[in-house]
C-alpha positions as CSV (number, residue, x, y, z in Angstrom):
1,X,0.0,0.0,0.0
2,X,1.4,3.6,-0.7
3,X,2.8,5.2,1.9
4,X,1.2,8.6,2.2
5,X,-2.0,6.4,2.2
6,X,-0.9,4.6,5.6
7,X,0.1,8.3,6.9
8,X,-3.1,9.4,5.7
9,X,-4.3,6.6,7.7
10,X,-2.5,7.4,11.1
11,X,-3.7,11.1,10.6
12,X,-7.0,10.1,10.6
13,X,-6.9,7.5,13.6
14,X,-5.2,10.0,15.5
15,X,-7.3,12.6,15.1
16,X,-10.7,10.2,16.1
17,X,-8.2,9.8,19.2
18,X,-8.1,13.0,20.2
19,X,-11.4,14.0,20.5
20,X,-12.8,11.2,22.5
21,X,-11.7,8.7,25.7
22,X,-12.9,6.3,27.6
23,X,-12.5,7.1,31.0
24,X,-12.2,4.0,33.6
25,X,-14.0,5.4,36.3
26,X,-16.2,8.1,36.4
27,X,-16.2,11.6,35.3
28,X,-17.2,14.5,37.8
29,X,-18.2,17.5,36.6
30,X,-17.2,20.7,38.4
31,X,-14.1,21.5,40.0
32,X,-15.9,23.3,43.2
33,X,-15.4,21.9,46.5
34,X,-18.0,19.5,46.0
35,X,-16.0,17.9,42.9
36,X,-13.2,17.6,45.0
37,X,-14.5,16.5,47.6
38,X,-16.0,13.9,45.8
39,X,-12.5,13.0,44.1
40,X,-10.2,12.9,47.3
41,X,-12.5,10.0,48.4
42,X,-12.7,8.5,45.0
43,X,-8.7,8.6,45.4
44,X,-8.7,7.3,48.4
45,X,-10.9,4.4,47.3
46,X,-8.0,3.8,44.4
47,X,-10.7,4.9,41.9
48,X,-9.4,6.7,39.0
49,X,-11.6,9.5,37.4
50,X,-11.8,12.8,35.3
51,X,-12.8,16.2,36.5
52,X,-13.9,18.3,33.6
53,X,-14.0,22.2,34.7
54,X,-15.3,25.0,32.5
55,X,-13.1,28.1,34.1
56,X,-9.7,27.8,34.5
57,X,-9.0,27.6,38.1
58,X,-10.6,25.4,41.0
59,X,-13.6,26.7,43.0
60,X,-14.0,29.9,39.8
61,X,-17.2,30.8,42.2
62,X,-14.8,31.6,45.2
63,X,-12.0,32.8,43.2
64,X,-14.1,34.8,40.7
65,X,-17.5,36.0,41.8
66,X,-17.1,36.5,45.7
67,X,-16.4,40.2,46.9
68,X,-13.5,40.8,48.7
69,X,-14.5,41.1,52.4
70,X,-16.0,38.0,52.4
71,X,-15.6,35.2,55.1
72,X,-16.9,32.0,56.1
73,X,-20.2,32.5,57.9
74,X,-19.9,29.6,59.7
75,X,-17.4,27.7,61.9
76,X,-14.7,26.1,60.2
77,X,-15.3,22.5,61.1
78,X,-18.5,22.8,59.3
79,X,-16.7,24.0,56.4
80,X,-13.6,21.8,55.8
81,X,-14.0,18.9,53.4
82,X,-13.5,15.1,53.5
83,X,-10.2,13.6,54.9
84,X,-8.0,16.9,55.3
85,X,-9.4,19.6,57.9
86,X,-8.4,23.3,57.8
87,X,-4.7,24.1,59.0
88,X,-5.0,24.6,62.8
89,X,-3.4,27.8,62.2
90,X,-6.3,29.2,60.4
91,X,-9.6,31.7,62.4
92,X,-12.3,30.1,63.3
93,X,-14.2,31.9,60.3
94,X,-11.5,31.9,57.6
95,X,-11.2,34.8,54.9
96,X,-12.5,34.1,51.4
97,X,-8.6,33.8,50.1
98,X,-7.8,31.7,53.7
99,X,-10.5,29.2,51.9
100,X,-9.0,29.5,48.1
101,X,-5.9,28.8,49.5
102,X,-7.0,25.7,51.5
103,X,-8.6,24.2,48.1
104,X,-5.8,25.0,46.5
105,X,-3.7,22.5,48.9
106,X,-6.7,19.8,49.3
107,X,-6.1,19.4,45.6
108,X,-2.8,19.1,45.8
109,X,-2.4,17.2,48.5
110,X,-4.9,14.5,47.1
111,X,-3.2,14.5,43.4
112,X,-6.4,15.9,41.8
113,X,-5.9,17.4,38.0
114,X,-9.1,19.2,36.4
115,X,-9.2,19.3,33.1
116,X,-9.7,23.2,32.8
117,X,-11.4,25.3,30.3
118,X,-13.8,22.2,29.0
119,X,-17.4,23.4,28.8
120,X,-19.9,20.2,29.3
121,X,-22.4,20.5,26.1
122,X,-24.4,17.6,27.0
123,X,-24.5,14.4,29.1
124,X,-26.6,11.3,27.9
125,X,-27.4,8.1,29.1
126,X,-27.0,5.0,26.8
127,X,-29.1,2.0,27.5
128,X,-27.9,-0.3,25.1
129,X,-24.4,0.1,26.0
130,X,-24.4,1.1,29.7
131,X,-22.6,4.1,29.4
132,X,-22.7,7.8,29.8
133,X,-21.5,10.1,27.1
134,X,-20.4,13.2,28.1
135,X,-19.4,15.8,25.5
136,X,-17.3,19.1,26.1
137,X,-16.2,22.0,24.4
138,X,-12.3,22.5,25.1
139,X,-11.5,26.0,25.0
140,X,-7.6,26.9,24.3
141,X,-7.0,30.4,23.2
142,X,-9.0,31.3,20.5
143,X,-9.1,27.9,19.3
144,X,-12.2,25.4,20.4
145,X,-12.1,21.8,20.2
146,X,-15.4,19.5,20.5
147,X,-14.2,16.7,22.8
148,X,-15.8,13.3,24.2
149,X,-15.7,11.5,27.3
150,X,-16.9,7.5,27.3
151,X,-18.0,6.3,31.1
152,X,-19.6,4.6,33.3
153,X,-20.4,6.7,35.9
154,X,-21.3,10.6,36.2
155,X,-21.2,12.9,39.3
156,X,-22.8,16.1,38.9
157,X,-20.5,18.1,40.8
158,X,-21.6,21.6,39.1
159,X,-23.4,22.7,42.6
160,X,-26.2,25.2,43.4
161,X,-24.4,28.2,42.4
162,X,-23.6,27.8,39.2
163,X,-25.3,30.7,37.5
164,X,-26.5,33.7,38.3
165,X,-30.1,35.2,38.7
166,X,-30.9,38.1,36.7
167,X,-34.8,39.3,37.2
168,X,-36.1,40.9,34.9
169,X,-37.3,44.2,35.9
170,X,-39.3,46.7,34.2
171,X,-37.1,49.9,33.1
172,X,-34.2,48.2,33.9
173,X,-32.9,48.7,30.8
174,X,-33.1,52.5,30.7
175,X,-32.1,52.9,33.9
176,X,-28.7,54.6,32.5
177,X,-26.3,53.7,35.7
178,X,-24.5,50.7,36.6
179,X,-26.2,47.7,37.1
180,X,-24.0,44.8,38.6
181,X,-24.7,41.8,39.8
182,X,-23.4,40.7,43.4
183,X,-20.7,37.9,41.6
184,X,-19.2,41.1,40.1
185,X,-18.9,42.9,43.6
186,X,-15.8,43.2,44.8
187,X,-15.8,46.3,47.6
188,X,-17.6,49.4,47.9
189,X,-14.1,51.2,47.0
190,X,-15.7,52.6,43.6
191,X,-18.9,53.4,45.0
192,X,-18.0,56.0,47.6
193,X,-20.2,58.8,47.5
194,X,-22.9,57.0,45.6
195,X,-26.7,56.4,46.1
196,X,-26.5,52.6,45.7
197,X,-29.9,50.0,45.1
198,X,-28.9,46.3,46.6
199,X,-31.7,44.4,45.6
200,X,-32.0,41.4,47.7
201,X,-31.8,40.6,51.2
202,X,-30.3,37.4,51.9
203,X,-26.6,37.0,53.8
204,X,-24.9,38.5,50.3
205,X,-27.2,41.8,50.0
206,X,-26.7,42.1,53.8
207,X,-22.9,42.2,53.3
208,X,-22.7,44.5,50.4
209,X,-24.5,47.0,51.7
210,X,-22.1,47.0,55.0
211,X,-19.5,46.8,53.2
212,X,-21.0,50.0,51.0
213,X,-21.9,51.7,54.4
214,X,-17.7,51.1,55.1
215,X,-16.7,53.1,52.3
216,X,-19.0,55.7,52.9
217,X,-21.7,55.1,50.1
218,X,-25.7,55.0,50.7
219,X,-27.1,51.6,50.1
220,X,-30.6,51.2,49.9
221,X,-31.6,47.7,50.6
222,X,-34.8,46.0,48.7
223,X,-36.5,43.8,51.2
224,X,-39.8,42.3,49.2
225,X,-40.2,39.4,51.1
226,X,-39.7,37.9,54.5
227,X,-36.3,36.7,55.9
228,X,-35.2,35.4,59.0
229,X,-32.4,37.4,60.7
230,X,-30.1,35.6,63.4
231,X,-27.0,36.5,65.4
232,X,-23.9,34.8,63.9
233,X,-22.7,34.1,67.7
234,X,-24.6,34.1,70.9
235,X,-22.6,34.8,74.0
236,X,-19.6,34.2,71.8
237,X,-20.8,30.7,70.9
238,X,-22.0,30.2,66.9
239,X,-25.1,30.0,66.2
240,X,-25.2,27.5,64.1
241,X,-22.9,25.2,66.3
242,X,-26.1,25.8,69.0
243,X,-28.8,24.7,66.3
244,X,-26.4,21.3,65.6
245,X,-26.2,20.6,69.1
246,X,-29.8,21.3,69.7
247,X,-30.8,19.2,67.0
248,X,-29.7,15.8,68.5
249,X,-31.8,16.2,71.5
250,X,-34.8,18.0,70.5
251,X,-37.3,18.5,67.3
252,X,-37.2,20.8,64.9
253,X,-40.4,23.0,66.0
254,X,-38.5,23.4,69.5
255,X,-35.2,24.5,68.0
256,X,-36.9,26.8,65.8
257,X,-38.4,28.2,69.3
258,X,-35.8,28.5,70.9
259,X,-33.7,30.0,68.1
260,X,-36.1,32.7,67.5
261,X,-36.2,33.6,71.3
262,X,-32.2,33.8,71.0
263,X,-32.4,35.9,67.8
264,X,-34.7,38.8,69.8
265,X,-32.9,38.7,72.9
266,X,-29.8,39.2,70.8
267,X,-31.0,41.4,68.2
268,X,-34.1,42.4,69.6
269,X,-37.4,43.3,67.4
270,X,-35.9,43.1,63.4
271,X,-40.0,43.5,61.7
272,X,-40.1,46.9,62.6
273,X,-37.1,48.2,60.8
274,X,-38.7,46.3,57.7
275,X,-37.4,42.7,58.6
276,X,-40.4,40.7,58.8
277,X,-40.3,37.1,59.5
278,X,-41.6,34.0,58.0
279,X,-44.0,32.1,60.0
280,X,-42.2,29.3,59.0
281,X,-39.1,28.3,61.5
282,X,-35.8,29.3,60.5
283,X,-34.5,25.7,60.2
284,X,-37.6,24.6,59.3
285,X,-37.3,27.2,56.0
286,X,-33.9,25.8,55.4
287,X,-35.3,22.4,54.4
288,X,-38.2,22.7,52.9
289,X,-37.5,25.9,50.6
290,X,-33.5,26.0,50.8
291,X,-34.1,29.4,51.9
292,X,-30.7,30.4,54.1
293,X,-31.1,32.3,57.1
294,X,-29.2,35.6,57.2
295,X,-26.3,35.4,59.8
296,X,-25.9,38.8,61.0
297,X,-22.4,40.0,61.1
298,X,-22.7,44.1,61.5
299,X,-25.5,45.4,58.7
300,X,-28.3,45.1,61.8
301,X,-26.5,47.9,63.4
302,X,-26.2,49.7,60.3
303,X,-29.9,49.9,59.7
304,X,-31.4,50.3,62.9
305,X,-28.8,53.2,62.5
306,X,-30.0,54.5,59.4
307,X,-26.9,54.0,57.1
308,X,-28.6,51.4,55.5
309,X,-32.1,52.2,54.0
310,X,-34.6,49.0,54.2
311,X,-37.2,49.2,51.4
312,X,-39.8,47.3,49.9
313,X,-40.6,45.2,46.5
314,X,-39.3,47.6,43.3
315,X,-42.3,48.7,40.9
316,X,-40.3,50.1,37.7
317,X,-37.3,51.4,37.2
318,X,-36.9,54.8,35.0
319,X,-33.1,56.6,34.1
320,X,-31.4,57.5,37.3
321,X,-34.2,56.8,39.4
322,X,-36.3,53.5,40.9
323,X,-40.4,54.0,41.7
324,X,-41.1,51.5,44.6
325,X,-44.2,49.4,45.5
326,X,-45.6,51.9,47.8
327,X,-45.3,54.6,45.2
328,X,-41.9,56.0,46.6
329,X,-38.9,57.5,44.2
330,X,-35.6,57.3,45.4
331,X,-32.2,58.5,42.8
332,X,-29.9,56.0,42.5
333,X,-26.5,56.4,41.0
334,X,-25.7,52.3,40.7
335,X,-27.4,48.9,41.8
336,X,-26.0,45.8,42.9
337,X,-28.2,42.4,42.5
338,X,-27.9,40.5,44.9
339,X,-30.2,38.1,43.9
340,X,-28.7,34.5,44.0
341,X,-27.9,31.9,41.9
342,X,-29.4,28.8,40.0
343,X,-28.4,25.2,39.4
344,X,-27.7,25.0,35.1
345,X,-27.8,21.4,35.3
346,X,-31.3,21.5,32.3
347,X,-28.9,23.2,30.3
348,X,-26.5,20.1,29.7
349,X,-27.9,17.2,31.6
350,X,-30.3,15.2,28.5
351,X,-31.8,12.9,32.2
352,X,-35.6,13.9,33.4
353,X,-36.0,11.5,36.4
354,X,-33.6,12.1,38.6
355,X,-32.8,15.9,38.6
356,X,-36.2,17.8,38.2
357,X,-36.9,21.1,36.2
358,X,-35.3,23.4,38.8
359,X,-31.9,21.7,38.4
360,X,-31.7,19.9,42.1
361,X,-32.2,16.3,43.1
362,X,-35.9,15.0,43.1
363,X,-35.7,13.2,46.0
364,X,-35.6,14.4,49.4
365,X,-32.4,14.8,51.6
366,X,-31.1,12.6,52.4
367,X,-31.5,10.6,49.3
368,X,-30.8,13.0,46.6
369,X,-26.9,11.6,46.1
370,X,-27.5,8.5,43.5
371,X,-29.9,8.3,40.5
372,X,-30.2,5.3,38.2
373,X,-27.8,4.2,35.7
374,X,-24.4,5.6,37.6
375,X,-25.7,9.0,37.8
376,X,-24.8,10.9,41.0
377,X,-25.3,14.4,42.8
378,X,-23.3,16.2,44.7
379,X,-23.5,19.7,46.4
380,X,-27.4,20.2,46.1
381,X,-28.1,19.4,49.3
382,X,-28.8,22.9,50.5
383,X,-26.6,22.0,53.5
384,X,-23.7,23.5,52.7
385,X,-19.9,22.1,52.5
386,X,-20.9,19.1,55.4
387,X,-23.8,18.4,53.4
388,X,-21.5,18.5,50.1
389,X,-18.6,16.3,51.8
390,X,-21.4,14.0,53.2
391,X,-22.5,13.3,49.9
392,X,-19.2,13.0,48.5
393,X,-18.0,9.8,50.6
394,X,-21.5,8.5,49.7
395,X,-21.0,8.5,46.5
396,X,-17.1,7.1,46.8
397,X,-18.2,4.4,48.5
398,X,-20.7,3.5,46.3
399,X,-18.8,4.1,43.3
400,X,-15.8,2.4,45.0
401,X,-17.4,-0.9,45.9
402,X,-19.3,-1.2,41.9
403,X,-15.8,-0.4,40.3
404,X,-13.6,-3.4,42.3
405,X,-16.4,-5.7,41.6
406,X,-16.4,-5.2,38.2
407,X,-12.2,-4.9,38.0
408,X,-12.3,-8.2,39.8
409,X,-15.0,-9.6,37.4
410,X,-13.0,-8.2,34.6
411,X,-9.6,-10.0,35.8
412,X,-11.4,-13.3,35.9
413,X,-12.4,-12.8,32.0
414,X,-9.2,-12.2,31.0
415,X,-7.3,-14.8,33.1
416,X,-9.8,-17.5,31.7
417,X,-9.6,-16.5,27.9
418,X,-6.0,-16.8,28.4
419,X,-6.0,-20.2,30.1
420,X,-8.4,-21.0,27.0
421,X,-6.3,-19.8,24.6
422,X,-3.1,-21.7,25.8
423,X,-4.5,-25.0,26.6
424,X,-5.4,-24.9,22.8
425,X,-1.4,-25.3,22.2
């Protein structure tokens, strides 16, 4: 045969090769604590995997859309992930770079390699075959590459947070000053001096408008609905530490209770500086709706003070200037939304029984973790990181225990064909 006809060949061969693989063991998508979490005890199982990432960094939501004052709202042992806990050198609420720089070493120290700048496209169950195929756009420079990954397990590691909520709002458009959203905060530096709209109310709006009230700008905070307000520490003990410790003796109505009696001795009456409260419990809020409770760590002061102005529900918004619900104009010079984020597992996921329309687990905790097929979830637990590395060793396990059995299965195919095919000679 010709030559250039066998190179032809080789091109072509190596070319298939390069845009897909079979991964032996599963692929987790998302390179967020969850996802590593997930692969430290996938490593320490001996399970090989792939981690596909669409930024270019681990954790892009900590290292790319957090402002800069930011700190762990709760205790770090609630915080640290599976098998390596925070240095003991570290606060006991560590910065947002503390936290970067703690992810930085659990992946290191647990040998885990994203594959960076690959943009999952779609993810699809075969039934025939048993296999998931997951395909990726690979992003390097200017240059894009459509990739393929072969497998037989998927962890859907891409977390709660993973894109931003933008309302739509009428006038919006014309309103003619900035309009940010909260992931693109990073301090008040630039808005000194400014009239500034935070629309939302949850721990994030709390904190940008302190943090604009620090560097002397005049946040007006949009409160439409109700929110539960609690101290981050009572008597110098965490909050949140007291509701875990509460939990294991008493129900959840009582802890509710008694954490709402703590909130007003600590904070005292919040509803009438435009806080109102569910009538739902705190922790009760938490499970059924996912709905956080703010942790107060300073903005309380700042509006019982004035410095912060509470408002209500926006009706329009027109250049320069809002119109509230209650007919009220204020002039604004810039607004911050601070209104959350959104699962974008629809967008890519091609599954409708096990994740549901809103991009979260169908199931109830605690049984949101596996789906059928070698599908798995972690980080939508609404729990935070314990509930994430909770999940994680779950899911190790699981995957842990199927993969020997099927290694050891495998062995015993290959060590018999071969017997076969020497007794033959």
């Amino acid at each position: 045969m010709d030559q250039s006809l066998f190179r032809l060949v080789d091109q072509e061969l190596d070319s298939f090769q390069r845009k897909w693989t079979l991964v032996n063991g599963p692929v987790i998508i998302g390179a967020g604590p969850s996802g590593l979490a997930t692969a430290a005890c996938l490593r320490e199982q001996g399970v090989p995997f792939v981690v596909l990432e669409r930024a270019e960094c681990i954790a892009s939501l900590w290292q790319k859309r957090t402002y800069d004052r930011l700190k762990l709202h709760l205790p770090k042992q609630f915080c640290q992930l599976s098998k390596l806990p925070f240095p003991e050198d570290f606060p006991e609420y560590p910065t947002r770079k503390q936290f970067i720089e703690y992810l930085e070493s659990y992946a290191k120290h647990f040998d885990i390699n994203p594959k960076f700048n690959e943009c999952v496209q779609s993810a699809r169950y075969d039934e025939t075959s048993g296999f998931w195929s997951v395909k990726t756009i690979v992003t390097s420079g200017s240059n894009k590459t459509e990739f393929e990954y072969i497998c037989r397990w998927l962890v859907v590691a891409t977390g709660e947070n993973a894109e931003r909520v933008v309302p739509d709002i009428q006038g919006l458009a014309e309103f003619g000053g900035e309009v940010i959203h909260a992931c693109e905060y990073k301090s008040g530096e630039k808005f000194q001096g400014q009239k500034v709209l935070v629309v939302g109310c949850g721990n994030s709006g709390m904190e940008v408008s302190l943090d604009l009230c620090n560097y002397n700008a005049s946040p007006s905070m949009v409160v439409r609905s109700s929110v539960h307000v609690l101290p981050k520490e009572v008597y110098g003990k965490s909050t949140f530490e007291l509701a875990v410790l509460m939990m294991k003796w008493l129900p959840l109505w009582l802890v509710d209770k008694l954490m709402l009696i703590l909130a007003w001795l600590v904070l005292g009456n919040v509803e009438k500086y435009g806080l109102k409260r569910p009538s739902m419990g705190p922790l009760e809020l938490k499970n059924t709706k996912g709905k956080t409770p703010v942790l107060d760590i300073g903005a309380l002061k700042k509006i019982k003070s004035g410095d912060i102005n509470v408002v209500p529900g926006i009706k329009r918004f027109s250049y320069r200037q809002v119109e509230l619900v209650n007919g009220e104009k204020l002039d604004i010079d810039s607004v911050v939304l601070a209104t959350g984020y959104r699962s974008n597992v629809p967008s890519w996921l091609q599954e409708g029984e096990f994740f549901g329309e809103n991009g979260y687990p169908k199931a109830p905790f605690p049984h949101g973790w596996k789906g059928h097929g070698g599908l798995y979830a972690v980080g939508f637990t609404r729990r935070g990181l314990s509930g994430a590395s909770s999940d994680a060793m779950r899911i190790a396990q699981d995957i842990g225990k199927l993969w020997k059995d099927e290694t050891k299965q495998h062995k015993k195919i290959t060590i018999a064909c071969h017997r076969q095919f020497i007794s033959q000679f």
